[in-house]
N, C-alpha and C positions, 0 to 999 in steps of 0.2 A: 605513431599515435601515442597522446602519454596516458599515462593510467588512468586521470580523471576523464579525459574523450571516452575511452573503454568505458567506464561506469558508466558516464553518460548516454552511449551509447545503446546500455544495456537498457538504462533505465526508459529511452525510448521506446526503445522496440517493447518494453512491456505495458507504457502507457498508451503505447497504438492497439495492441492487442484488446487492451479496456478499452478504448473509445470503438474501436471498431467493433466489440460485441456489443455494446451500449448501440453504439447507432444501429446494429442489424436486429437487434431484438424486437419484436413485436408489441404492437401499444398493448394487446391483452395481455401481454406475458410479464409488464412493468408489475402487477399486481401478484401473479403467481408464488408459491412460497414457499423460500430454497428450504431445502431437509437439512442441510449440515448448520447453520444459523438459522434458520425457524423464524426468519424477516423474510417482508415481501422482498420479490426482484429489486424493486426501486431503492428502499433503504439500503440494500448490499450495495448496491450499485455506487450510493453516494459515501456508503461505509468505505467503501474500497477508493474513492479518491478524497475523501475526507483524508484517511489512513494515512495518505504521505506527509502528511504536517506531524506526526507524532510517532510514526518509525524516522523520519529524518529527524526530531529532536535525538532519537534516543542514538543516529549514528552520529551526530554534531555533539552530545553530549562524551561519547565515547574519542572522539576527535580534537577535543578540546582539553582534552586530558584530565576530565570530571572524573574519571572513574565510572562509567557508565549509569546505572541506575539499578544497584545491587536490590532494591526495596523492592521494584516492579516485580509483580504474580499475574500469573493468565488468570486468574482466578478475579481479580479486580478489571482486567483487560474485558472481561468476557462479559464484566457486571455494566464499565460502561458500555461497550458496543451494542449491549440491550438497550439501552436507554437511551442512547443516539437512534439507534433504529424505529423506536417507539416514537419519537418526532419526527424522523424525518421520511414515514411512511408515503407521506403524496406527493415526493419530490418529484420534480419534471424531470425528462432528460435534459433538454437544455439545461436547466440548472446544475447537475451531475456533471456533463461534459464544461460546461465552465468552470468547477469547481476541481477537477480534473485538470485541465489548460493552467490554471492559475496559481494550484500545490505544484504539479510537475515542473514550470518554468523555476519556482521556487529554491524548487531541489535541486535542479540542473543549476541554476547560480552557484548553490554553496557547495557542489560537487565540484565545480569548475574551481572555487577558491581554496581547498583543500590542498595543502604540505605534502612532499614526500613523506617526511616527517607525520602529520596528522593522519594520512592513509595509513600509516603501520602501527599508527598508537592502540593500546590496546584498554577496554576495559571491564567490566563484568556486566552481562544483562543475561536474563531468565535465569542465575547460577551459574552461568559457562563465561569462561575469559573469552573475550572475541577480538580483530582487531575492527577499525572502523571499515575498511573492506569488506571483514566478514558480518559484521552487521549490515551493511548493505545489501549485501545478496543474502544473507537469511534472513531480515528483520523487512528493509524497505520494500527488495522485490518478491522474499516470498509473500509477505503481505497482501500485494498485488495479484502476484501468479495464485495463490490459495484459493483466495474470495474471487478472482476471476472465475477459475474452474467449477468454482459450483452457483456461480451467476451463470453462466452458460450451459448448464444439467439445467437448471431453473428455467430459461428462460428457451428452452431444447434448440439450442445452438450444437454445431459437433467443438468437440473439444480437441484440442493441441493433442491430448494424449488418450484421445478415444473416448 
């Protein structure tokens, strides 16, 4: 298997883990309101598959040999995800799980397209040198695996880690 199947494969199993609490959630529980983001269920929900469009820039920018995105602060991440959430408070699931389907194929393309070479390039994001691997699994799926976990607290699902 070569290294980009491995990501991709990872990245699967994390966006099955999303669609599958998304479809088990309850329609009461879409309005419910996570404690760690302070959004209903439903905007985390579309927060968290929106997400993969702009953690995979910032691993395709790292990949590309941009130097990653030395400027980006949580502190700006955290001002828009508020205000993404604040629109997209009455999203459907359908909507969520398409937009989900749609980022993830997405990602899985430019993972698939990815250099030996561009997997090991390295570049600066949050302050820490990373390479485009290690931004994937900290940036794209913790992303994922983060906001899932406390969509599923939220929406009282059990959790992967209790």
């Amino acid at each position: 298997m070569s290294p980009n199947d491995e990501l991709i494969n990872e990245l699967e199993g994390a966006v099955r883990e999303v669609r599958e609490a998304i479809e088990r959630s309850a329609p009461d529980a879409w309005n419910r309101l996570a404690k760690s983001e302070q959004w209903p269920a439903a905007a985390l929900a579309r927060h968290i598959a929106q997400g993969l469009k702009p953690t995979t820039a910032s691993m395709m920018a790292v990949a590309r040999g941009e130097g990653g995105e030395p400027e980006l602060t949580v502190e700006y991440l955290y001002a828009r995800a508020d205000r993404h959430a604040a629109h997209h408070a009455d999203v459907s699931k359908a909507d969520v799980l398409a937009l989900l389907a749609e980022n993830a194929t997405a990602t899985e393309k430019l993972l698939s397209a990815l250099s030996a070479g561009q997997l090991k390039e390295s570049g600066m994001l949050f302050g820490q040198t990373m390479t485009t691997v290690e931004v994937f699994q900290a940036v794209v799926l913790g992303h994922l695996r983060g906001h899932l976990r406390s969509f599923e607290k939220t929406v009282g699902l059990p959790t992967a880690t209790g």
